[in-house]
N, C-alpha and C positions, 0 to 999 in steps of 0.2 A: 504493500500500500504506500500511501505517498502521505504525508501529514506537514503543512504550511503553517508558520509559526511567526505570528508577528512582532517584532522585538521592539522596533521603537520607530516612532511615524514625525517627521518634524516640516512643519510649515513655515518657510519664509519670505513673504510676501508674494513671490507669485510663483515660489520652485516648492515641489514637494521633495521632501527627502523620505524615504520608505527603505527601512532594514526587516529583511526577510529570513529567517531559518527555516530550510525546505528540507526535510529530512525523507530518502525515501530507501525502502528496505533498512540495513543499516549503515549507507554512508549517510555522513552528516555531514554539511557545509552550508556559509553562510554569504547571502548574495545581497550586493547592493546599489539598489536600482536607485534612479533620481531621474523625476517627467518633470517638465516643465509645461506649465499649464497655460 
């Protein structure tokens, strides 16, 4: 299975920053995305 784990979400004025733990089977690693809106 696959399980998405939100660790910590930060907004600054008009960028999202979004830290992601996507853990699937047993590797574990941590991804970090940032959208600008």
């Amino acid at each position: 299975g696959t399980k998405l784990k939100i660790l910590s979400v930060h907004f600054f004025g008009s960028k999202w920053e979004i830290e992601v733990e996507l853990a699937e089977d047993d590797i574990d690693f941590i991804e970090e995305n940032e959208n600008k809106m």
